[in-house]
N, CA, C and O atoms as a Maestro MAE file, in Angstrom:
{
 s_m_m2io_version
 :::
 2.0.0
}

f_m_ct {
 s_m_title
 :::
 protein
 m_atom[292] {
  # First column is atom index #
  i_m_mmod_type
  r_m_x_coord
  r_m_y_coord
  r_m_z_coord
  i_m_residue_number
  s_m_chain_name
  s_m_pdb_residue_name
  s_m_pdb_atom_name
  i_m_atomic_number
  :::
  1 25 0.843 -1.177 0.000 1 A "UNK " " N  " 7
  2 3 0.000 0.000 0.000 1 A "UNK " " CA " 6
  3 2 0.885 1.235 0.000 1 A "UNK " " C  " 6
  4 15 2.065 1.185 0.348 1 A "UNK " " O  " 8
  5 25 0.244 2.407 -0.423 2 A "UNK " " N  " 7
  6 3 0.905 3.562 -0.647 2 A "UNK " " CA " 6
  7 2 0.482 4.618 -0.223 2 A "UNK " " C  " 6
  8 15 -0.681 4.706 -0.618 2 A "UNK " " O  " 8
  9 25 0.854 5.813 0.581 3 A "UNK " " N  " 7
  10 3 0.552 7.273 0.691 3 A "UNK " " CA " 6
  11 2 1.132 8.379 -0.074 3 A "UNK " " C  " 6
  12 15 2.226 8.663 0.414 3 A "UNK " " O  " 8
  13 25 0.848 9.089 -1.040 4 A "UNK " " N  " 7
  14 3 1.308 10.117 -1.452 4 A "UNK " " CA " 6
  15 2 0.839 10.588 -2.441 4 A "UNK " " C  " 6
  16 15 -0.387 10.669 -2.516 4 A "UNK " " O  " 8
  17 25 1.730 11.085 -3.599 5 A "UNK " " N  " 7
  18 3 0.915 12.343 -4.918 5 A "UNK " " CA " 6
  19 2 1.749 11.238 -5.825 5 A "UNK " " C  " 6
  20 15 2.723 10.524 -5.587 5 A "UNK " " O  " 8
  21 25 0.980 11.421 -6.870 6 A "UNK " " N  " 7
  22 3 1.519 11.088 -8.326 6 A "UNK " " CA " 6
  23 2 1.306 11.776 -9.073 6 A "UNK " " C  " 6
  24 15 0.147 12.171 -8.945 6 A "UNK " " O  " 8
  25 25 2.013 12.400 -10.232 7 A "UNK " " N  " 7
  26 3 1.986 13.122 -10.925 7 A "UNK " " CA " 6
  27 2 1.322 12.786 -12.314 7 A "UNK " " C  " 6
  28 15 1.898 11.808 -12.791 7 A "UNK " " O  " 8
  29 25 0.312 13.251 -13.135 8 A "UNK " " N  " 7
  30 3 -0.346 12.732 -14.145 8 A "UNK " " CA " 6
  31 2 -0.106 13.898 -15.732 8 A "UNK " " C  " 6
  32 15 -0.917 14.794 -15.964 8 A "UNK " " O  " 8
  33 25 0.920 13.677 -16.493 9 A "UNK " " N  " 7
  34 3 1.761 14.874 -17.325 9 A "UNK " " CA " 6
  35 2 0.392 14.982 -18.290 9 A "UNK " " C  " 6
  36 15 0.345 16.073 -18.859 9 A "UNK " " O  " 8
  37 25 -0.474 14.296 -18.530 10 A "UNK " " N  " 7
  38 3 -1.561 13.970 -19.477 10 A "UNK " " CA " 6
  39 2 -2.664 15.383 -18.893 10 A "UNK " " C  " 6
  40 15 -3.165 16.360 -19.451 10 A "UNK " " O  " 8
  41 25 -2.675 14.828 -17.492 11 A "UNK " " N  " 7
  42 3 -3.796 15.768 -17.286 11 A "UNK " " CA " 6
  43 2 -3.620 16.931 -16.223 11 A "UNK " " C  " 6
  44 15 -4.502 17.515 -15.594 11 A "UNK " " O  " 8
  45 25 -1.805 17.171 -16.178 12 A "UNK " " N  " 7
  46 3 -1.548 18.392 -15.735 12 A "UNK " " CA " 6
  47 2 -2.042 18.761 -14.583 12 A "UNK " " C  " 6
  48 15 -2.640 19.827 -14.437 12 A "UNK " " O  " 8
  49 25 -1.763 17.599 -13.304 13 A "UNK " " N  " 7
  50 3 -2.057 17.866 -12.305 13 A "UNK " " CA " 6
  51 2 -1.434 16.628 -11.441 13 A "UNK " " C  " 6
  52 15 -0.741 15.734 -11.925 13 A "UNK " " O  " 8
  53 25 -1.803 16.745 -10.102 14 A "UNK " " N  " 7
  54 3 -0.954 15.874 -8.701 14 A "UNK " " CA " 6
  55 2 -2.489 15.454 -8.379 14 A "UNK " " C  " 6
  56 15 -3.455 16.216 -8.363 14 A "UNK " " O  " 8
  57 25 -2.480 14.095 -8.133 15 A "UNK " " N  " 7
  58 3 -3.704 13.459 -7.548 15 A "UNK " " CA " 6
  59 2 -3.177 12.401 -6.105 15 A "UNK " " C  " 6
  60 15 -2.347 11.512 -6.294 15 A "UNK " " O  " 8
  61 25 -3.688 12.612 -4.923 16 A "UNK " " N  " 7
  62 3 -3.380 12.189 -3.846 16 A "UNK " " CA " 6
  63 2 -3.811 10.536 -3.714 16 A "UNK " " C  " 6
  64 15 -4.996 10.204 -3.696 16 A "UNK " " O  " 8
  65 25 -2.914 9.740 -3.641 17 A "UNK " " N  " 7
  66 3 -3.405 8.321 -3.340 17 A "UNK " " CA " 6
  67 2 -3.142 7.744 -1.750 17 A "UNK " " C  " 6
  68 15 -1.991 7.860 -1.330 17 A "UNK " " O  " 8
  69 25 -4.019 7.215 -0.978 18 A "UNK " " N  " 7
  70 3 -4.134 6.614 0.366 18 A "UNK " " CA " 6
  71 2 -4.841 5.507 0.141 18 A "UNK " " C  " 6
  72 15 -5.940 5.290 -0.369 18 A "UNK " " O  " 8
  73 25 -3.752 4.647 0.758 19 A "UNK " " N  " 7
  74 3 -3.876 3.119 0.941 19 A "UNK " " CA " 6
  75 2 -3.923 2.578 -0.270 19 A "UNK " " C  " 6
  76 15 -4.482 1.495 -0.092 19 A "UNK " " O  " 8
  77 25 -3.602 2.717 -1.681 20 A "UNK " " N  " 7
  78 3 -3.470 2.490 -2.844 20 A "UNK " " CA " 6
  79 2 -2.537 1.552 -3.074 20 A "UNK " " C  " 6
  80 15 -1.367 1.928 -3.003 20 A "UNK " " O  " 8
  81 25 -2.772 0.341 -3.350 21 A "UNK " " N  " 7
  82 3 -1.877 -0.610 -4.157 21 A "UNK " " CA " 6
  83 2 -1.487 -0.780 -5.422 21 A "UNK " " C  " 6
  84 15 -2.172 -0.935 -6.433 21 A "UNK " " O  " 8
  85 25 0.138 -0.722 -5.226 22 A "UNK " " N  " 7
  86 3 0.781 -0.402 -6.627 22 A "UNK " " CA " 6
  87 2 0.976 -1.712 -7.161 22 A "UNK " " C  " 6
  88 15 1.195 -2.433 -6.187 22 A "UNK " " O  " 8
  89 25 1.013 -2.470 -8.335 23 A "UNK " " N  " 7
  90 3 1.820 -3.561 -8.857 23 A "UNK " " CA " 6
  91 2 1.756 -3.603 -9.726 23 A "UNK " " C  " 6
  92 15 0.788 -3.057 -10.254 23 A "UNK " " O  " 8
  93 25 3.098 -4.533 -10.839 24 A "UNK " " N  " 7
  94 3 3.082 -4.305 -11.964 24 A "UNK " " CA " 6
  95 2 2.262 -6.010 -12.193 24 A "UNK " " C  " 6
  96 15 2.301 -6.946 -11.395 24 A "UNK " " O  " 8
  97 25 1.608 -5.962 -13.460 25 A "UNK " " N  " 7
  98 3 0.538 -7.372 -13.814 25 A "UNK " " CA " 6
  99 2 1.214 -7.601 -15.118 25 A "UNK " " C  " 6
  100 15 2.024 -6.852 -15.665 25 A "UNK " " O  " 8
  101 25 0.769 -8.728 -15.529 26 A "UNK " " N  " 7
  102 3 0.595 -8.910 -16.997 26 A "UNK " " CA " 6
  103 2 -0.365 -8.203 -17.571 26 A "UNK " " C  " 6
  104 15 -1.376 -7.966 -16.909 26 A "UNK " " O  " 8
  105 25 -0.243 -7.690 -18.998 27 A "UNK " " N  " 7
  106 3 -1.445 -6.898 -19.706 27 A "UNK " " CA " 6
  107 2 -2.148 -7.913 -20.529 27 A "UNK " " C  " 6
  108 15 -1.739 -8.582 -21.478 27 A "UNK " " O  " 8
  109 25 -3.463 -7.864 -19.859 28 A "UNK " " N  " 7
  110 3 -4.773 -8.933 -20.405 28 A "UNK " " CA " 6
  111 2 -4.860 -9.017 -21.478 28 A "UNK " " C  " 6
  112 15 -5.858 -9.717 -21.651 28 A "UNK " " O  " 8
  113 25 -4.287 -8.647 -22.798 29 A "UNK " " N  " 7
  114 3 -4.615 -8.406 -24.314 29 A "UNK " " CA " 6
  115 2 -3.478 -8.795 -24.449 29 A "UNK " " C  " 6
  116 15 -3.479 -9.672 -25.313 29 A "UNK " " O  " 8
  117 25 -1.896 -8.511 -23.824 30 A "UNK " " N  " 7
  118 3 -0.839 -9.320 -24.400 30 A "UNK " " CA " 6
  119 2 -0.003 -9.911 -23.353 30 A "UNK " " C  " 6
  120 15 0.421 -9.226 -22.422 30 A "UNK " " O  " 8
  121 25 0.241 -11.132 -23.471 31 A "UNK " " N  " 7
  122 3 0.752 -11.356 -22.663 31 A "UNK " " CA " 6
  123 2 2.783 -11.821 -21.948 31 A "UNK " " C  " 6
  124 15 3.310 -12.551 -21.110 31 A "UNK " " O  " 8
  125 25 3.200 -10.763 -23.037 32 A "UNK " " N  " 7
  126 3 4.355 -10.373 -23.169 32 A "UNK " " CA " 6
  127 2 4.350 -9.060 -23.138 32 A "UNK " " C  " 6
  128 15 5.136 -8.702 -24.015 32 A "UNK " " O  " 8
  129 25 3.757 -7.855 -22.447 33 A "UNK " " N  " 7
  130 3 4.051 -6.548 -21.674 33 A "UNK " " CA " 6
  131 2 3.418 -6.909 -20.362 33 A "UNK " " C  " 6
  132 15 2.814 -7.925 -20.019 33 A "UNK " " O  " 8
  133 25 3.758 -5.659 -19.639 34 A "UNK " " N  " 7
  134 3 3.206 -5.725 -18.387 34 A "UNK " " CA " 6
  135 2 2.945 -4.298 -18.015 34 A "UNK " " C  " 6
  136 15 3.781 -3.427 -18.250 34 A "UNK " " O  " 8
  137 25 1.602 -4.002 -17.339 35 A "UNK " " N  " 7
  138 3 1.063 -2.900 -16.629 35 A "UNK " " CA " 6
  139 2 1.434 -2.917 -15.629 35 A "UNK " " C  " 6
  140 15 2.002 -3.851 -15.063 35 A "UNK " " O  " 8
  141 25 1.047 -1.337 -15.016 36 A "UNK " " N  " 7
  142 3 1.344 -0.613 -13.940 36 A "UNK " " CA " 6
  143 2 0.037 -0.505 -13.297 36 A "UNK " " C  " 6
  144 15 -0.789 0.145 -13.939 36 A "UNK " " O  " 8
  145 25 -0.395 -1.056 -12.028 37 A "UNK " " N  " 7
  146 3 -1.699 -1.067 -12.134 37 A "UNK " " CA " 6
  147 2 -2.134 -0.207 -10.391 37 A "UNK " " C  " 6
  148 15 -1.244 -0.085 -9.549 37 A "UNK " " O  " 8
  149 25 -3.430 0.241 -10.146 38 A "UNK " " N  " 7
  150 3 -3.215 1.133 -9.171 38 A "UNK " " CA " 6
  151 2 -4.863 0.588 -8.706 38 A "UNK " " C  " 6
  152 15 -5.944 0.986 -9.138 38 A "UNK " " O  " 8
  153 25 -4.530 -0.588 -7.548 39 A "UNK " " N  " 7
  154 3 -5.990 -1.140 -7.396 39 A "UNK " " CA " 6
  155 2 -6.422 -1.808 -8.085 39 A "UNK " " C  " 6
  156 15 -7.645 -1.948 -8.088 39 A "UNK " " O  " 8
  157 25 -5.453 -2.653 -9.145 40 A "UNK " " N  " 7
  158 3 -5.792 -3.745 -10.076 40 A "UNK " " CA " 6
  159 2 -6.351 -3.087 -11.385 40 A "UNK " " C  " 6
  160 15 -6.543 -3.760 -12.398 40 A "UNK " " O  " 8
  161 25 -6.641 -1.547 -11.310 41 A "UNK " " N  " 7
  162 3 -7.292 -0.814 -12.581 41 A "UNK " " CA " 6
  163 2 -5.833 -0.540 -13.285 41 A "UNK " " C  " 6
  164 15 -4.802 -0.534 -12.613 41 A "UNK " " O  " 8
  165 25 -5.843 -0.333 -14.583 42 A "UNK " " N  " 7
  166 3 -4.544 -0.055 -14.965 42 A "UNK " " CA " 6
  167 2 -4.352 1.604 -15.265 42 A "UNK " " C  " 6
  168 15 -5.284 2.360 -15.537 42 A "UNK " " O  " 8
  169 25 -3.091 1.948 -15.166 43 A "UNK " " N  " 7
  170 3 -2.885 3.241 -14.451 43 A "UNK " " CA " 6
  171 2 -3.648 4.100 -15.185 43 A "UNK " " C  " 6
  172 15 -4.278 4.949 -14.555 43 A "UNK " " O  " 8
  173 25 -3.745 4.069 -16.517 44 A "UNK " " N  " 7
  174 3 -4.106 5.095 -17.796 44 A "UNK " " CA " 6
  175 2 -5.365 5.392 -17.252 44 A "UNK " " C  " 6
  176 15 -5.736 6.549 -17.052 44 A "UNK " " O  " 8
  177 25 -6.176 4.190 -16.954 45 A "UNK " " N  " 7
  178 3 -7.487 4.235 -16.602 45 A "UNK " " CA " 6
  179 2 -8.007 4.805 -15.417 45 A "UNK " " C  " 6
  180 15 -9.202 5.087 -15.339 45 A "UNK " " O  " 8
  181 25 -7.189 5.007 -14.456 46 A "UNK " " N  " 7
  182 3 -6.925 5.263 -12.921 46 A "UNK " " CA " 6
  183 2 -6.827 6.947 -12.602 46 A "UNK " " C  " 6
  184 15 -7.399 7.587 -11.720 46 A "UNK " " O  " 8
  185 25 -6.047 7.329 -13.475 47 A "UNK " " N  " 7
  186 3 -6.065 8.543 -14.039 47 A "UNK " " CA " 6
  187 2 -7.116 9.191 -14.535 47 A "UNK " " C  " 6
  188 15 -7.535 10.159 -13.900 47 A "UNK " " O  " 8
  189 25 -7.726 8.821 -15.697 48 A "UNK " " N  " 7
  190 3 -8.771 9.083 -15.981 48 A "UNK " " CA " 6
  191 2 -10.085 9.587 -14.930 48 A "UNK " " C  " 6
  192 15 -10.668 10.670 -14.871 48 A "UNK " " O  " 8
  193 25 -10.281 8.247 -14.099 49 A "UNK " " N  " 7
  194 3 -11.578 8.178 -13.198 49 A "UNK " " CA " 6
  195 2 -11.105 9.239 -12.078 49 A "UNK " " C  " 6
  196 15 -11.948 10.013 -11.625 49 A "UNK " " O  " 8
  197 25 -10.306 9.268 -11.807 50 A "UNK " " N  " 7
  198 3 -9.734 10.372 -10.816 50 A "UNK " " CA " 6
  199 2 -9.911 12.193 -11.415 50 A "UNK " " C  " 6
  200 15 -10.497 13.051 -10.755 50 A "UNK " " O  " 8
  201 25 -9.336 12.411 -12.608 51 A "UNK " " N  " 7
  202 3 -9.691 13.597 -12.862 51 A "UNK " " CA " 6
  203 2 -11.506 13.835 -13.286 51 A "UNK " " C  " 6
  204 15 -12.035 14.946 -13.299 51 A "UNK " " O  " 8
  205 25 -12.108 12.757 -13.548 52 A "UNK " " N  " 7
  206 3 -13.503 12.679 -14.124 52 A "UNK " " CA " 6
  207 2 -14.055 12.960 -12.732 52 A "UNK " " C  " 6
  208 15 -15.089 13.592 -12.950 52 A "UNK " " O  " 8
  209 25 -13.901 12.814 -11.345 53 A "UNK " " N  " 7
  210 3 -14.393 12.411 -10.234 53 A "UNK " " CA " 6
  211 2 -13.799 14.198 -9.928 53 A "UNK " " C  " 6
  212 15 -14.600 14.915 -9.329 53 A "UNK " " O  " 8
  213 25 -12.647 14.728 -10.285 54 A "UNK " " N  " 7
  214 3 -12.474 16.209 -10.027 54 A "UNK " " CA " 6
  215 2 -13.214 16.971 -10.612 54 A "UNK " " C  " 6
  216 15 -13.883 17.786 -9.978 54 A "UNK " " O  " 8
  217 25 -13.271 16.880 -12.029 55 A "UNK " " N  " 7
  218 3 -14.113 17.691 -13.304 55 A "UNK " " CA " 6
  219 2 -15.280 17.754 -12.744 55 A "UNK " " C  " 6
  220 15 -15.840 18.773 -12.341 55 A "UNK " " O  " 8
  221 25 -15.712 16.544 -12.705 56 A "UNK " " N  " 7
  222 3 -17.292 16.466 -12.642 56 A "UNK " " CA " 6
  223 2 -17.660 16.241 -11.224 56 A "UNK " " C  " 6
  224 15 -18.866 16.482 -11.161 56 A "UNK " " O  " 8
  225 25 -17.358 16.007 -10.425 57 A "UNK " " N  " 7
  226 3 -17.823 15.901 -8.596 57 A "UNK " " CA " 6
  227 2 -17.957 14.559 -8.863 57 A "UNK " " C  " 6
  228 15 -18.112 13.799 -9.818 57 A "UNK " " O  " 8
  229 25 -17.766 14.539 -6.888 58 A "UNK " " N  " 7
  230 3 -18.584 12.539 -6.986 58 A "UNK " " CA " 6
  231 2 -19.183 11.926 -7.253 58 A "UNK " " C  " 6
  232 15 -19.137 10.696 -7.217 58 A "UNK " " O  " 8
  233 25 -20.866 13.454 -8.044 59 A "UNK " " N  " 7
  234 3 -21.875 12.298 -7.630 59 A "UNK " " CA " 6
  235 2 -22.652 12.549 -9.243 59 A "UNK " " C  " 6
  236 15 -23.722 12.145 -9.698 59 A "UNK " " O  " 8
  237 25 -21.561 13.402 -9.813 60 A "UNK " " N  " 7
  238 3 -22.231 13.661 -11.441 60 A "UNK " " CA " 6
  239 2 -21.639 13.089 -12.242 60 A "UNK " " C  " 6
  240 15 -20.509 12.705 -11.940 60 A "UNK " " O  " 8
  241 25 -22.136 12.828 -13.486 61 A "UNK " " N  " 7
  242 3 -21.340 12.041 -14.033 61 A "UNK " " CA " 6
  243 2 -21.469 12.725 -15.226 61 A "UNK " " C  " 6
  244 15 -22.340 13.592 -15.311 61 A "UNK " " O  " 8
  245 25 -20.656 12.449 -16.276 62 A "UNK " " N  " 7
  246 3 -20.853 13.158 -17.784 62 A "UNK " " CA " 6
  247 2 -21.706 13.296 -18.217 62 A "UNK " " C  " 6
  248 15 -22.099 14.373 -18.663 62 A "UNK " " O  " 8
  249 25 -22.308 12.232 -18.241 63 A "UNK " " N  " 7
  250 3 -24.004 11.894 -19.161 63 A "UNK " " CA " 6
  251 2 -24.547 12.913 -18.160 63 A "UNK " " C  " 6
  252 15 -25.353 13.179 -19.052 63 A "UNK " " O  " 8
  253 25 -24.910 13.810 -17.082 64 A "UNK " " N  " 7
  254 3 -25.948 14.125 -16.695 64 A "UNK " " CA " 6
  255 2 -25.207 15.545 -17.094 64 A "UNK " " C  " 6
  256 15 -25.634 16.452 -16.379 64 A "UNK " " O  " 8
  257 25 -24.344 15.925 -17.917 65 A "UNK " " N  " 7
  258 3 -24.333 17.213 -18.108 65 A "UNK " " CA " 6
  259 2 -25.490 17.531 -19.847 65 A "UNK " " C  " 6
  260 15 -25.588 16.811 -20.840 65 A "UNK " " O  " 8
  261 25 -26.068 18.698 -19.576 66 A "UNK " " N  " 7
  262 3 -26.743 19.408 -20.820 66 A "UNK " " CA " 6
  263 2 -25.654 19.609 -21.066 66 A "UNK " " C  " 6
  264 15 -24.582 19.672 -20.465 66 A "UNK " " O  " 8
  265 25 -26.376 19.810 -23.000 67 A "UNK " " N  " 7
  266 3 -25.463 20.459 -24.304 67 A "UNK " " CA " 6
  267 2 -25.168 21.780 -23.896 67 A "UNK " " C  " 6
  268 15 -24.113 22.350 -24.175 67 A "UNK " " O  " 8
  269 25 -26.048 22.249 -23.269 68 A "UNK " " N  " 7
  270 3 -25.458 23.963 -22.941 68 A "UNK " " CA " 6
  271 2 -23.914 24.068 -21.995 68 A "UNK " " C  " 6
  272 15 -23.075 24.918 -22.292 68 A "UNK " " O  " 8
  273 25 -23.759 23.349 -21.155 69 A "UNK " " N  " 7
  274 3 -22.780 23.328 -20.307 69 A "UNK " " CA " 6
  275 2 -23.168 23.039 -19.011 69 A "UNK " " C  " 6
  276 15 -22.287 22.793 -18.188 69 A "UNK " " O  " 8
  277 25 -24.687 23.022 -18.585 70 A "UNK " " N  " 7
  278 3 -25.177 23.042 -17.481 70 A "UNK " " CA " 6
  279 2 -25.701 21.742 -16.975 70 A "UNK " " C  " 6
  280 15 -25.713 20.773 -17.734 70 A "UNK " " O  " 8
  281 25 -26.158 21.641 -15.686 71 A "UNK " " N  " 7
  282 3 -26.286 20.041 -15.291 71 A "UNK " " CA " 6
  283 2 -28.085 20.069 -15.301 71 A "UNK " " C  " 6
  284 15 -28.753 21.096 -15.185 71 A "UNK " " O  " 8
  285 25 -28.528 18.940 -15.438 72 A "UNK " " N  " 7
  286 3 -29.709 18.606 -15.599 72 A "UNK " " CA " 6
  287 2 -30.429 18.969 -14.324 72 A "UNK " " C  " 6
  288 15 -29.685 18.858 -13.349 72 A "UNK " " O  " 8
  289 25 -31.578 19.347 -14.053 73 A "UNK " " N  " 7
  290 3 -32.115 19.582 -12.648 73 A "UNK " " CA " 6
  291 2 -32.842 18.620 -12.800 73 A "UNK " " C  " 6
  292 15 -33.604 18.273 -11.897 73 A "UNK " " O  " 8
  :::
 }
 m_bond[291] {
  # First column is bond index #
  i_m_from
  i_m_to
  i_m_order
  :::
  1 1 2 1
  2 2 3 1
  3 3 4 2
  4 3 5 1
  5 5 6 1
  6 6 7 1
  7 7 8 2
  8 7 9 1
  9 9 10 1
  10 10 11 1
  11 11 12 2
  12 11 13 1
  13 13 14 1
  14 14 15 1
  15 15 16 2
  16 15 17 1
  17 17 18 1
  18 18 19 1
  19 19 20 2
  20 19 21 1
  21 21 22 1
  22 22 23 1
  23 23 24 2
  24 23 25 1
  25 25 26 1
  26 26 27 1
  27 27 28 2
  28 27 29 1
  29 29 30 1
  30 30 31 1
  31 31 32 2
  32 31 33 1
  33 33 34 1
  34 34 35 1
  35 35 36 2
  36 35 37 1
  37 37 38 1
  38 38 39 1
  39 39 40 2
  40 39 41 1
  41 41 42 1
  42 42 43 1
  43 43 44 2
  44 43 45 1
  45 45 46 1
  46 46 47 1
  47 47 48 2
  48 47 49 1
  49 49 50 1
  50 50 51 1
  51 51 52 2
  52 51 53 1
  53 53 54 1
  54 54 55 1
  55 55 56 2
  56 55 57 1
  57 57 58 1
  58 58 59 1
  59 59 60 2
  60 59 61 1
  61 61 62 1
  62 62 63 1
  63 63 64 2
  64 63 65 1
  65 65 66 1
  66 66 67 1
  67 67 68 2
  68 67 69 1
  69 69 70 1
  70 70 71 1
  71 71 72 2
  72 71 73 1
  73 73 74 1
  74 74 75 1
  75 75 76 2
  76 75 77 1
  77 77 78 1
  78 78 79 1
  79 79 80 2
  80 79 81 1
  81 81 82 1
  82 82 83 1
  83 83 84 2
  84 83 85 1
  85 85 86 1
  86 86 87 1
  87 87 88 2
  88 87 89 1
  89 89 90 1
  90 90 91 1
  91 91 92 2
  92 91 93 1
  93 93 94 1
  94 94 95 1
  95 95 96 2
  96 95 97 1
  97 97 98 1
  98 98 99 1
  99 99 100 2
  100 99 101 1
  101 101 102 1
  102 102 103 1
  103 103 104 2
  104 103 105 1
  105 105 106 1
  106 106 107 1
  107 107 108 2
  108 107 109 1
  109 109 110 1
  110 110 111 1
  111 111 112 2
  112 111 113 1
  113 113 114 1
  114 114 115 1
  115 115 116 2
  116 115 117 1
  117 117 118 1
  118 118 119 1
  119 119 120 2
  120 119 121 1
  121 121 122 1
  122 122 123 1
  123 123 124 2
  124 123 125 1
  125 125 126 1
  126 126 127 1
  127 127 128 2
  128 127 129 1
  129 129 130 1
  130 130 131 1
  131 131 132 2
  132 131 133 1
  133 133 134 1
  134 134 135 1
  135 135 136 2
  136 135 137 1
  137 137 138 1
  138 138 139 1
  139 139 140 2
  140 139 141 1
  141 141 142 1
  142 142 143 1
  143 143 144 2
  144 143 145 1
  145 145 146 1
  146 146 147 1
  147 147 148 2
  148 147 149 1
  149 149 150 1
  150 150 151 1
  151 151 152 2
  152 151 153 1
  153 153 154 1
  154 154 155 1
  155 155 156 2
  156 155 157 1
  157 157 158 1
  158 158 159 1
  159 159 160 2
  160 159 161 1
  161 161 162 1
  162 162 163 1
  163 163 164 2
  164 163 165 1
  165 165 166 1
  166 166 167 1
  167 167 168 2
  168 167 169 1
  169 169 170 1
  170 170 171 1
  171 171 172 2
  172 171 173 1
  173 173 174 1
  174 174 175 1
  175 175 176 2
  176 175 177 1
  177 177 178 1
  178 178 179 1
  179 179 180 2
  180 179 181 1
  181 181 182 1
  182 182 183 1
  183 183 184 2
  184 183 185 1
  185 185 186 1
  186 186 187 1
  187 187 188 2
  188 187 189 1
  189 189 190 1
  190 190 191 1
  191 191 192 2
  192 191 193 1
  193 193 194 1
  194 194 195 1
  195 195 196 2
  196 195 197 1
  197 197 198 1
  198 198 199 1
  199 199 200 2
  200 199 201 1
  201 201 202 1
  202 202 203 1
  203 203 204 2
  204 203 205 1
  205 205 206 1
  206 206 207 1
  207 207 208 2
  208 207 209 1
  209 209 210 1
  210 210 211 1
  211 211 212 2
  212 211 213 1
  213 213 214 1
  214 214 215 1
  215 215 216 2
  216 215 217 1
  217 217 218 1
  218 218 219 1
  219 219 220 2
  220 219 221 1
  221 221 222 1
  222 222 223 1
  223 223 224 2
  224 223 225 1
  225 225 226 1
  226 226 227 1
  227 227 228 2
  228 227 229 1
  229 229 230 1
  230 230 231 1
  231 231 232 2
  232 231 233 1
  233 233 234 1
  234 234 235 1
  235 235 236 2
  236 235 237 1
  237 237 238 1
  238 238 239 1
  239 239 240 2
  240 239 241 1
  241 241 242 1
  242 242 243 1
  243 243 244 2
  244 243 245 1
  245 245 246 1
  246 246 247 1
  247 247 248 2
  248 247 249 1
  249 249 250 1
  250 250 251 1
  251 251 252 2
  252 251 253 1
  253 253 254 1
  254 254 255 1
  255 255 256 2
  256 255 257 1
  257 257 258 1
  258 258 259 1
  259 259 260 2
  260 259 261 1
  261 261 262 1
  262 262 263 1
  263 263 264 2
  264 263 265 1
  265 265 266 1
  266 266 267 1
  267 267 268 2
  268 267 269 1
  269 269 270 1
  270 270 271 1
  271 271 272 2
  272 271 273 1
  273 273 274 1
  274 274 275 1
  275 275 276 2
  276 275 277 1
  277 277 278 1
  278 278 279 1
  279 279 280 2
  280 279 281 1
  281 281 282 1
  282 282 283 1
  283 283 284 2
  284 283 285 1
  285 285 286 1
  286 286 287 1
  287 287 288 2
  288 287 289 1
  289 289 290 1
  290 290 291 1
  291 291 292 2
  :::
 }
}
């Protein structure tokens, strides 16, 4: 398990991880590389859900944003 920041150059920011397990796996599609995986999710993806969970809050999700920019009431 892990405490600290990781740095994400993609999405230009430091995201805080607690109690986070690091390991490297085999990658499910080939099985001659290997991922970096953060909670068994693989990192690319980990990243992702983390800034989506900043962008958008905990409890919104993309789909509930309107075309205007605004959130659905």
């Amino acid at each position: 398990m892990c405490n600290s920041r990781i740095n994400s150059e993609e999405h230009r920011r430091k995201f805080d991880i607690k109690n986070d397990i690091f390991k490297v796996e085999k990658n499910p599609t080939n099985d001659n590389k290997l991922v970096l995986t953060i909670n068994r999710q693989p990192i690319g993806e980990w990243f992702k859900e983390q800034f989506g969970k900043l962008r958008y809050g905990f409890h919104e999700t993309p789909g509930e944003l309107r075309k205007g920019g605004g959130l659905k009431l």
